[in-house]
mmCIF file of the C-alpha atoms, coordinates in Angstrom:
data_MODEL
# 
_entry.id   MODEL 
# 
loop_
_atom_site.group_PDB 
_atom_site.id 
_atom_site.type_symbol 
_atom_site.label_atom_id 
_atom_site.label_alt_id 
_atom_site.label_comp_id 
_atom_site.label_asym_id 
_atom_site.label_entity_id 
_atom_site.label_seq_id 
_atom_site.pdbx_PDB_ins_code 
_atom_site.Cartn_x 
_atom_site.Cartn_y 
_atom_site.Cartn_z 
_atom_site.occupancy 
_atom_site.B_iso_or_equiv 
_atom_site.pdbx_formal_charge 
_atom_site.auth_seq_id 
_atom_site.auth_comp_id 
_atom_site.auth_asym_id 
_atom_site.auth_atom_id 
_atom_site.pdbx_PDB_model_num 
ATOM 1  C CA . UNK A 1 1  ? -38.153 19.992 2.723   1.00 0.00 ? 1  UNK A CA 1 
ATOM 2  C CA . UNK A 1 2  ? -37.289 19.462 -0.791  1.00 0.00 ? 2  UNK A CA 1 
ATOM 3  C CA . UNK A 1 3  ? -34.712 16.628 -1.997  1.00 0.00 ? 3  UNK A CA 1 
ATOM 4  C CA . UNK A 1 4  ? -32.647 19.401 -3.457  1.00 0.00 ? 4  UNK A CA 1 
ATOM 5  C CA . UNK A 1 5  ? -32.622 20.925 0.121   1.00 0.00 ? 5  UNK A CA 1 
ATOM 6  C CA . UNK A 1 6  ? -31.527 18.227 2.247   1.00 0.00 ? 6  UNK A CA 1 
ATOM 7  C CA . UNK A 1 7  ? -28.446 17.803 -0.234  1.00 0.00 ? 7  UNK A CA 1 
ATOM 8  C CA . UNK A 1 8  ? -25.330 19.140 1.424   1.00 0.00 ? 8  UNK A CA 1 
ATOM 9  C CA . UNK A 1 9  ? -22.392 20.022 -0.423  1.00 0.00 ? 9  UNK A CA 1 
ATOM 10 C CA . UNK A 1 10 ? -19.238 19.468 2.127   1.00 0.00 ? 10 UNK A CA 1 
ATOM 11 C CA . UNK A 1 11 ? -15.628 20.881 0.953   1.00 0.00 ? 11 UNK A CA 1 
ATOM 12 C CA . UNK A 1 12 ? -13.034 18.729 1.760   1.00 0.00 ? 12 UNK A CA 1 
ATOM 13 C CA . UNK A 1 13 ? -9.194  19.624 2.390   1.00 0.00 ? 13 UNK A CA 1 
ATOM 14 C CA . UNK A 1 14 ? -6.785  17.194 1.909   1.00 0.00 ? 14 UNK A CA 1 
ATOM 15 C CA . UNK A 1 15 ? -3.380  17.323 3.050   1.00 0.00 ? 15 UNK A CA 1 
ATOM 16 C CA . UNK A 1 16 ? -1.042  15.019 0.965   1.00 0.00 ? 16 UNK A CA 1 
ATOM 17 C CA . UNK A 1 17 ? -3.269  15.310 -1.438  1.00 0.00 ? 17 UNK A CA 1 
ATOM 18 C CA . UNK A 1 18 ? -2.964  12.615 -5.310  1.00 0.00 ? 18 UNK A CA 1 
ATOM 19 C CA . UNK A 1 19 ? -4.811  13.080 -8.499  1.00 0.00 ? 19 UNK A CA 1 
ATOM 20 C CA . UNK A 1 20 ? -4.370  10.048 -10.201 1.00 0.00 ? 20 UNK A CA 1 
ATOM 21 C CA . UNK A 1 21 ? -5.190  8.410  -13.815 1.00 0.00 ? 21 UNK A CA 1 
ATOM 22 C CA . UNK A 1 22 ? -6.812  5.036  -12.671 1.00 0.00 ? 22 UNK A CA 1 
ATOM 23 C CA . UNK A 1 23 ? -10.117 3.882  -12.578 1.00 0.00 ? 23 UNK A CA 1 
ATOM 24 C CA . UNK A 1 24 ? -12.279 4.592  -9.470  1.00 0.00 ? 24 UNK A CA 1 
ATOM 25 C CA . UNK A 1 25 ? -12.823 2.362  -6.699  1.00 0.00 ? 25 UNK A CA 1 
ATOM 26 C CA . UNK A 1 26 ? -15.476 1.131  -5.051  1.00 0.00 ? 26 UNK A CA 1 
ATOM 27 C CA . UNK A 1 27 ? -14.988 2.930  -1.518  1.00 0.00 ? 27 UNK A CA 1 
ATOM 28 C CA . UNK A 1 28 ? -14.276 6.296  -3.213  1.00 0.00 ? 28 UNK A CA 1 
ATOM 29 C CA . UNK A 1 29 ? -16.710 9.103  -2.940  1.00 0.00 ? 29 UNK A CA 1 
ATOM 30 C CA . UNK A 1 30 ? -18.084 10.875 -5.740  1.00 0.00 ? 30 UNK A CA 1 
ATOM 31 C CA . UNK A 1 31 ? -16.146 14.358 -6.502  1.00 0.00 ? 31 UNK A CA 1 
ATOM 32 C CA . UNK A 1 32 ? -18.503 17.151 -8.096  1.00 0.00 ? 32 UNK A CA 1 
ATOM 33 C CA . UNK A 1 33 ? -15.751 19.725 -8.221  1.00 0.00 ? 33 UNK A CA 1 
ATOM 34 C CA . UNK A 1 34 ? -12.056 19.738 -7.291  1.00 0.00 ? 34 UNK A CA 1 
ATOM 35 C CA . UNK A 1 35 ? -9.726  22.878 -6.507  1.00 0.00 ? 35 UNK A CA 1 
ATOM 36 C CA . UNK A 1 36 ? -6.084  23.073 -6.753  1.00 0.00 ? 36 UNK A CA 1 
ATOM 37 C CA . UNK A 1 37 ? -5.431  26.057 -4.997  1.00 0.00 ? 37 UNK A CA 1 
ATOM 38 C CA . UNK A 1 38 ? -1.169  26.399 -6.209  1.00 0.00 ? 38 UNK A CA 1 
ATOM 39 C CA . UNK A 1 39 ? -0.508  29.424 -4.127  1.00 0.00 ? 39 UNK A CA 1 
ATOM 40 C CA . UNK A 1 40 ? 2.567   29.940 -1.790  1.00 0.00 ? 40 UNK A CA 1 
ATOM 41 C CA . UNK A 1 41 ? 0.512   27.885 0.714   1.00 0.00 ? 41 UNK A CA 1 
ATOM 42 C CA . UNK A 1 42 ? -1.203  25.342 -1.899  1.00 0.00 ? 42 UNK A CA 1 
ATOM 43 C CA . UNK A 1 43 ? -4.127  23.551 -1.377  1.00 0.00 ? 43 UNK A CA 1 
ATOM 44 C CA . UNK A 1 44 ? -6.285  20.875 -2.665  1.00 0.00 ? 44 UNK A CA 1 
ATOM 45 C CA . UNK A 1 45 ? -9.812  20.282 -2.014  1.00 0.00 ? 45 UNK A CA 1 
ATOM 46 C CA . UNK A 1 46 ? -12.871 18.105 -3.426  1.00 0.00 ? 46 UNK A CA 1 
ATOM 47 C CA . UNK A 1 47 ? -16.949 19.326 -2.718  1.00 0.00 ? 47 UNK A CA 1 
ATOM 48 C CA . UNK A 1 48 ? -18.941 16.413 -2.445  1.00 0.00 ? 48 UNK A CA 1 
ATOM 49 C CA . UNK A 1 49 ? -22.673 15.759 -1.623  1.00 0.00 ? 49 UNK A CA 1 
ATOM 50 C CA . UNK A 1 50 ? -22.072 12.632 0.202   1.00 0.00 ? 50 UNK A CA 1 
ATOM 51 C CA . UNK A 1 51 ? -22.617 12.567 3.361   1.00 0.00 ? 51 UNK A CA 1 
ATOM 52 C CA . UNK A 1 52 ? -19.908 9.760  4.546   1.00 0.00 ? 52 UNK A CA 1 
ATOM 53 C CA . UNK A 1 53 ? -16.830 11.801 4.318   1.00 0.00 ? 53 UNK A CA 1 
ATOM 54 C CA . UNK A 1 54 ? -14.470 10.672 6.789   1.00 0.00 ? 54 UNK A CA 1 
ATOM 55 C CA . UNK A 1 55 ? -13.166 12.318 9.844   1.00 0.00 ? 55 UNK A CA 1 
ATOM 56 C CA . UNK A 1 56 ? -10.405 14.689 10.007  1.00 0.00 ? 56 UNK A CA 1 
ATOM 57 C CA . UNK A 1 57 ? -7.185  12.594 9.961   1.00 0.00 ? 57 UNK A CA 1 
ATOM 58 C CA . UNK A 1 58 ? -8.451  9.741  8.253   1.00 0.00 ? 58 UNK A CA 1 
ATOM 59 C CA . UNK A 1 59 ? -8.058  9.026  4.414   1.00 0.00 ? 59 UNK A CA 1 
ATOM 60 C CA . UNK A 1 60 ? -10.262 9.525  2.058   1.00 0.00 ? 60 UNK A CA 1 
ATOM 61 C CA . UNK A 1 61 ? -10.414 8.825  -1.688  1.00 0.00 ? 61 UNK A CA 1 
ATOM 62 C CA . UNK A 1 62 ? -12.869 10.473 -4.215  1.00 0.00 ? 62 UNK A CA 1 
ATOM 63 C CA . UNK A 1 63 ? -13.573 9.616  -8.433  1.00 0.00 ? 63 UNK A CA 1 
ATOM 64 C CA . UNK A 1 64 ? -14.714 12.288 -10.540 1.00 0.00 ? 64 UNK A CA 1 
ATOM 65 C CA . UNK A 1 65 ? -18.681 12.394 -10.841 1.00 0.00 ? 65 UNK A CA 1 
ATOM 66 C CA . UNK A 1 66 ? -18.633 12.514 -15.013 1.00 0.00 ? 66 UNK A CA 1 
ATOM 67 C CA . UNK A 1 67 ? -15.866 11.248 -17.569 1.00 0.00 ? 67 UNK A CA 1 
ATOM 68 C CA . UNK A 1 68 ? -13.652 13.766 -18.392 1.00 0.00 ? 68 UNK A CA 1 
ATOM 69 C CA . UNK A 1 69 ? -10.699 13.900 -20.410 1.00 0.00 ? 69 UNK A CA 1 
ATOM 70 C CA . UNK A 1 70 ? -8.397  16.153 -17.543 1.00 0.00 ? 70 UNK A CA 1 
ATOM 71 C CA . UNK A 1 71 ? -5.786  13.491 -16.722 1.00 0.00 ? 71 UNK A CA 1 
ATOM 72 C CA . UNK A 1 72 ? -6.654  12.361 -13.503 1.00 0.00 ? 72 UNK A CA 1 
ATOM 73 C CA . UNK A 1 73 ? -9.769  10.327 -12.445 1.00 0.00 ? 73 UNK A CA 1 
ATOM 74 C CA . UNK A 1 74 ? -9.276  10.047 -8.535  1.00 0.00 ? 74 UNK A CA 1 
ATOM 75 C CA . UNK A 1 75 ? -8.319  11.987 -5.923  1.00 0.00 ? 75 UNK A CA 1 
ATOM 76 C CA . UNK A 1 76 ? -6.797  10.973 -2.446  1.00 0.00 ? 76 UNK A CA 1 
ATOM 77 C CA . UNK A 1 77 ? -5.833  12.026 0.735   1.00 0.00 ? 77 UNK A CA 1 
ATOM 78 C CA . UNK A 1 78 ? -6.405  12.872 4.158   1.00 0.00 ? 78 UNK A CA 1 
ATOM 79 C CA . UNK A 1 79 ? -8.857  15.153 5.203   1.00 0.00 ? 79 UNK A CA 1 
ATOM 80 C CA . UNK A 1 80 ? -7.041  17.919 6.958   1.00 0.00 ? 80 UNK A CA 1 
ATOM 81 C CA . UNK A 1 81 ? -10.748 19.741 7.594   1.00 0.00 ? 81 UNK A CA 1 
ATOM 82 C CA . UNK A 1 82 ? -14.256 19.711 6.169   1.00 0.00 ? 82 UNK A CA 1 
ATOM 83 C CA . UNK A 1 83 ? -16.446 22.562 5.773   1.00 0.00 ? 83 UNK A CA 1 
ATOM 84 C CA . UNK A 1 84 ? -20.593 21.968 5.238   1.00 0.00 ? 84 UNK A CA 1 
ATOM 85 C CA . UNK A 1 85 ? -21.784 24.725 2.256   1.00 0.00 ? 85 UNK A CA 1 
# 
């Protein structure tokens, strides 16, 4: 098995969900992507390849992988459900 195959990417749904402009900490995971999903029934969720998301009902705060100029730099929440890609 190759490294790039043992790298999951887990999507992570977070109910009361916070993207916020502050500098990341050093418990949060690292967020490759992030969805805001602003439908009738909105959503957020964060895909990360780490592999110590925390359980369902717990909170959970992520930091964007790369610098980028979007207006938030961490997200937070609690994981309403995860889902392994």
């Amino acid at each position: 098995m190759t490294r790039a195959e043992a790298i999951m990417t887990i999507r992570v749904y977070l109910a009361a969900a916070r993207l916020i402009d502050e500098s990341p900490v050093s418990s949060d995971l690292p967020a490759e992507r992030v969805f805001v999903n602003a439908s009738d029934v909105p959503e957020v969720w964060v895909e990360t390849e780490s592999p110590s998301v925390p359980e369902v009902g717990k909170a959970a705060g992520f930091a964007l992988s790369r610098s980028l100029d979007v207006g938030f730099v961490r997200i937070t929440g609690t994981v309403e459900r995860r889902v392994t890609k």
